[in-house]
C-alpha positions as CSV (number, residue, x, y, z in Angstrom):
1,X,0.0,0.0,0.0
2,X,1.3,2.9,-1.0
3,X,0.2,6.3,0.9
4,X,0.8,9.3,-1.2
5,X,-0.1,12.5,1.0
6,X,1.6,15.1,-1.6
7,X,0.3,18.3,-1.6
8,X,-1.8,17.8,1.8
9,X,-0.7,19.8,4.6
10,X,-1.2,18.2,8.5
11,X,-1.0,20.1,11.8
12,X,0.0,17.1,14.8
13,X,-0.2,19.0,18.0
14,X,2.6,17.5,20.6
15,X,5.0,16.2,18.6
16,X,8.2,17.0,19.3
17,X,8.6,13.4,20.9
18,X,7.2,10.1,21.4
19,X,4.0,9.5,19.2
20,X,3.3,13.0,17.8
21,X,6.9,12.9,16.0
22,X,7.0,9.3,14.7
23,X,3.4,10.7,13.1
24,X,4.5,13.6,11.7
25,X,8.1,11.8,10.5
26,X,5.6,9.4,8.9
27,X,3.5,11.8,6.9
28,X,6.3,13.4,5.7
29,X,7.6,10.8,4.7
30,X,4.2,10.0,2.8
31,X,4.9,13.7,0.9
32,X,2.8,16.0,3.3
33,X,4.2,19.2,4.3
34,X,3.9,19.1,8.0
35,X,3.6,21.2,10.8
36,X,5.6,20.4,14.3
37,X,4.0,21.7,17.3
38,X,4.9,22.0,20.9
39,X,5.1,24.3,23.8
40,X,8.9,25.7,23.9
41,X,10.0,27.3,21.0
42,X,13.5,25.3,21.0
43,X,12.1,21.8,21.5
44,X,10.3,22.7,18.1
45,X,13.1,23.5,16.2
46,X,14.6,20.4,17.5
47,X,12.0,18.5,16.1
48,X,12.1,20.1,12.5
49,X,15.9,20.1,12.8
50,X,15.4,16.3,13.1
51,X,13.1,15.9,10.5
52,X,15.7,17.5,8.1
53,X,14.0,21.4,7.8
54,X,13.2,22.3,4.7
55,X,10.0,23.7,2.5
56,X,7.6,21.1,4.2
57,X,8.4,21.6,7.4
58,X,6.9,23.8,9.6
59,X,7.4,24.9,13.2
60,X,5.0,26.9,15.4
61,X,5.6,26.9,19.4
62,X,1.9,27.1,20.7
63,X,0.5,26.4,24.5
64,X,-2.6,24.8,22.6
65,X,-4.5,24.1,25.7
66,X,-5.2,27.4,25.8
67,X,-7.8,29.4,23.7
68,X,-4.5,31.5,23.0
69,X,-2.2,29.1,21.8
70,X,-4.6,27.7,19.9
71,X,-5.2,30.8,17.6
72,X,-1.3,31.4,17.7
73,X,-1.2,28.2,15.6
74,X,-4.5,28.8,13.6
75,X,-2.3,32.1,12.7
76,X,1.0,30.5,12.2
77,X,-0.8,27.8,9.6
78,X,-4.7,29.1,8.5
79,X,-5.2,25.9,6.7
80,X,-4.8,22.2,6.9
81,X,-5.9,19.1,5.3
82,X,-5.2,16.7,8.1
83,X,-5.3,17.3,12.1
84,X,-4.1,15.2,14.2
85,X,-5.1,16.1,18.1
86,X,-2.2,14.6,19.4
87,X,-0.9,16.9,22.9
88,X,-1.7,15.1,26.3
89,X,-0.5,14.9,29.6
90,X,-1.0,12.3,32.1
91,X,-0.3,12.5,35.8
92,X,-0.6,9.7,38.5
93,X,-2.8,10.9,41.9
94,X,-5.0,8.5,43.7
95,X,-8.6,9.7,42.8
96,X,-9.9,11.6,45.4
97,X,-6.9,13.7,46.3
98,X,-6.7,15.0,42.5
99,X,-7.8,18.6,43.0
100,X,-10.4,20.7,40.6
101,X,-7.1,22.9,39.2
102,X,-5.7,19.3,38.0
103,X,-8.7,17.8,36.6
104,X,-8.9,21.6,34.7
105,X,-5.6,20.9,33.6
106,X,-5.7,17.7,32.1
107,X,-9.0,18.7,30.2
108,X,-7.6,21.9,29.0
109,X,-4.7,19.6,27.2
110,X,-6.0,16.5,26.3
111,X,-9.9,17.7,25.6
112,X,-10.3,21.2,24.7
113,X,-7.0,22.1,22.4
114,X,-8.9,19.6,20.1
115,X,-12.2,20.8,20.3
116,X,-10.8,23.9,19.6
117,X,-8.6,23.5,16.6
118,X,-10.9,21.3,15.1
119,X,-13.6,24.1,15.3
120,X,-11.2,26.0,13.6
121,X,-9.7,23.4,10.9
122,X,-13.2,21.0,10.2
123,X,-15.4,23.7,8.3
124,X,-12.4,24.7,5.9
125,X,-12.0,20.2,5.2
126,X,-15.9,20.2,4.7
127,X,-16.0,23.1,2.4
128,X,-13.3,21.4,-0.1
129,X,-14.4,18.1,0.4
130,X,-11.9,16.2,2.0
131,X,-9.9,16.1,5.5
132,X,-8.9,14.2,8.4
133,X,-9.2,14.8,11.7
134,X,-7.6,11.9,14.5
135,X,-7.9,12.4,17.7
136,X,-4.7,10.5,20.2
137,X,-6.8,8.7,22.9
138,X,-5.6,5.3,25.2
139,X,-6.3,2.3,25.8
140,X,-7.1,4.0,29.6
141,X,-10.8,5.1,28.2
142,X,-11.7,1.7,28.2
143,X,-9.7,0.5,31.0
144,X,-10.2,3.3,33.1
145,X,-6.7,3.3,35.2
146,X,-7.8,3.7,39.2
147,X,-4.1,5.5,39.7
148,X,-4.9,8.4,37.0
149,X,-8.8,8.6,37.0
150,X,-8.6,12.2,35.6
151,X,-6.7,10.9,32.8
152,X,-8.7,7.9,31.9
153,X,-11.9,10.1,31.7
154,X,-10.2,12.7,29.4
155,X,-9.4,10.2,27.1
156,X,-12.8,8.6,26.9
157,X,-14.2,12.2,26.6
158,X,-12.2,12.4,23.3
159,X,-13.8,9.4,22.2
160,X,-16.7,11.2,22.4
161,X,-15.9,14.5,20.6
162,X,-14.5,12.7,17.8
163,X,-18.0,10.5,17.1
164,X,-19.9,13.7,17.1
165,X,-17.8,15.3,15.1
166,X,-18.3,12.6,12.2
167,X,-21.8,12.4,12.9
168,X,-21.8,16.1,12.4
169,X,-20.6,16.2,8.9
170,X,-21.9,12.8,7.5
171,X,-21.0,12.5,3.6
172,X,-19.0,15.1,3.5
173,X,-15.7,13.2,2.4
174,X,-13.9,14.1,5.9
175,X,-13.4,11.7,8.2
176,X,-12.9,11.8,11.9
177,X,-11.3,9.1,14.0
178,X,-9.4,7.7,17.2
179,X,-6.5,5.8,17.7
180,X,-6.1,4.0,21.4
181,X,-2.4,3.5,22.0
182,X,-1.4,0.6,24.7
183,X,2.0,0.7,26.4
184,X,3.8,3.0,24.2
185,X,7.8,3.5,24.7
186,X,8.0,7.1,24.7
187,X,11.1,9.7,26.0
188,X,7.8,10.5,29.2
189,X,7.5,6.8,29.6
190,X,11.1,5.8,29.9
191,X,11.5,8.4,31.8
192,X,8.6,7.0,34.6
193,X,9.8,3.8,34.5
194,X,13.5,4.8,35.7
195,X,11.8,7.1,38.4
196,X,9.9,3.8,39.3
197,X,12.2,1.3,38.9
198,X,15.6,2.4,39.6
199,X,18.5,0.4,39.5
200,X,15.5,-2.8,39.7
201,X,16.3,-3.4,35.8
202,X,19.3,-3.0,33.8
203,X,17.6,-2.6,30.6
204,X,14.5,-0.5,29.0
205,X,12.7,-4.1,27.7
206,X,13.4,-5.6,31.1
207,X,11.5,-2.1,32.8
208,X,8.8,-2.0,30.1
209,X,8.1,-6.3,30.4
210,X,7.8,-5.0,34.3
211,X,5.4,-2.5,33.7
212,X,3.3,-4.7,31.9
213,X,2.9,-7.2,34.8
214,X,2.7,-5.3,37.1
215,X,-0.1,-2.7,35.3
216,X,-1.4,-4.2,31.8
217,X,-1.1,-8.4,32.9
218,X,-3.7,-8.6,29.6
219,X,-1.0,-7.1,26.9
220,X,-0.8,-10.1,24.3
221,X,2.2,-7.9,22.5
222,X,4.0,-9.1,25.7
223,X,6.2,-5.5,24.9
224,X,5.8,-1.6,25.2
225,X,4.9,-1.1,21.7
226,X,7.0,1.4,19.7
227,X,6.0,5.1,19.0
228,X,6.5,4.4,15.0
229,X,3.9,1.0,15.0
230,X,1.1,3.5,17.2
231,X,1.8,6.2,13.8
232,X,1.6,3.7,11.5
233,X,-2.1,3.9,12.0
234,X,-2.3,7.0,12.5
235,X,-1.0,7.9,9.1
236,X,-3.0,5.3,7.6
237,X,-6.4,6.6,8.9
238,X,-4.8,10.3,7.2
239,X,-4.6,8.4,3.9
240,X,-7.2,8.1,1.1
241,X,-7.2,4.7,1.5
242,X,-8.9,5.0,4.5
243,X,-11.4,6.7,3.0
244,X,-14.3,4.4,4.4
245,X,-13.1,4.6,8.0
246,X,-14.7,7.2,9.8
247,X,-16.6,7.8,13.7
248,X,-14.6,4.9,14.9
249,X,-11.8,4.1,17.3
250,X,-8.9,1.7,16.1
251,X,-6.8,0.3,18.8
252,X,-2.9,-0.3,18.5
253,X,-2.9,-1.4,22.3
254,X,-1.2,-4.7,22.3
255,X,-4.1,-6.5,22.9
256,X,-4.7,-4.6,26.4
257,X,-8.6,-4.5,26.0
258,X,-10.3,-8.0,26.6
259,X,-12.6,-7.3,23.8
260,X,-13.2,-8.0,19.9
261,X,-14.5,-5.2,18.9
């Protein structure tokens, strides 16, 4: 299968690491000119640095869980074929300790800097026929994690926006979509793992195969899956050929979820 995004231009919020650069290292690599995105204006020119620079490369440092940031990069980049609502934080609190200014938080990020920018970026995909919008979820809005409740709940709320978004624009030739990452090696998850293991493990498999038993026991990857395989299909759901896929949630979790569909 060849993917062919030539011509297309695609914003992917929070990728200057982990999943949000292996996604936008894949659609450029597919031909789209691409726009990096993060919070500090040197971490972003990192990334583009890394991706090589050049004419399809774009860099705009935007806080885009706020209403602010979020126009700085509708300014930076007024139009874009393919969205992908990628930022997110997670933080680990035991439920009923997690004050109202950290539940704000985490919804500002991981809820409303897509509900925002795909306000903004939607009606422009509708109007000339064809667009994608994918929104980063987890595996946590189905297995709602007891030590990050906040987390797991913004994550199923995404779930949400992105059906009614397709539902919203039905035969319109854009489509809207999730992806559920599992246990995902990323620069923030190797760097939990050696704040929780220490000198336990000598490698980053042996940590990650410890994380799984320990928190995921129902992983049938039996490994932290790689940031590249969770853009794979990410990139793939950007595509034309995924033209009939739309108002769904695709998992790359390892086999996490105890479910078929």
């Amino acid at each position: 299968m060849l993917i062919d995004l030539t011509g297309k231009t695609a914003i992917v919020t929070g990728s200057t690491m982990g999943i949000g650069y292996a996604t936008a290292a894949g659609l450029h690599a597919s031909g789209a000119t691409v726009v990096i995105n993060g919070r500090a204006e040197d971490r972003v020119q990192m990334a583009v640095e890394a991706l090589g620079a050049g004419d399809r490369i774009i860099g705009v440092a935007a806080d885009v869980s706020t209403a602010a940031g979020c126009q700085t990069l509708l300014d930076a980049v007024p139009h874009a074929d393919i969205l992908v609502n990628n930022a997110g934080v997670a933080a680990v609190q035991p439920v009923l300790e997690i004050p109202d200014d950290e539940w704000e938080r985490l919804f500002a990020v991981n809820v409303m800097s897509g509900v925002r920018l795909s306000r903004s970026y939607l009606p422009q995909m509708v109007e000339q026929g064809w667009g994608r919008v994918v929104f980063v979820s987890s595996e946590s809005a189905l297995n709602i994690p007891a030590e990050m409740v906040h987390y797991g709940a913004t994550k199923l709320a995404q779930l949400g926006v992105a059906r009614g978004l397709a539902e919203s624009f039905p035969g319109s030739g854009v489509t809207v979509n999730s992806v559920l990452p599992g246990p995902t090696l990323t620069p923030a998850l190797e760097g939990f793992m050696k704040e929780m293991f220490g000198d336990k493990v000598e490698t980053v498999e042996e940590a990650g195969k410890l994380l799984l038993e320990q928190g995921r026991p129902t992983s049938l990857l039996g490994r932290l899956a790689t940031s590249e395989e969770v853009a794979n299909l990410i990139v793939y759901l950007c595509s034309a050929q995924a033209s009939a896929t739309t108002g769904t949630s695709l998992r790359a979790d390892g086999g996490v979820v105890r479910t078929v569909v």
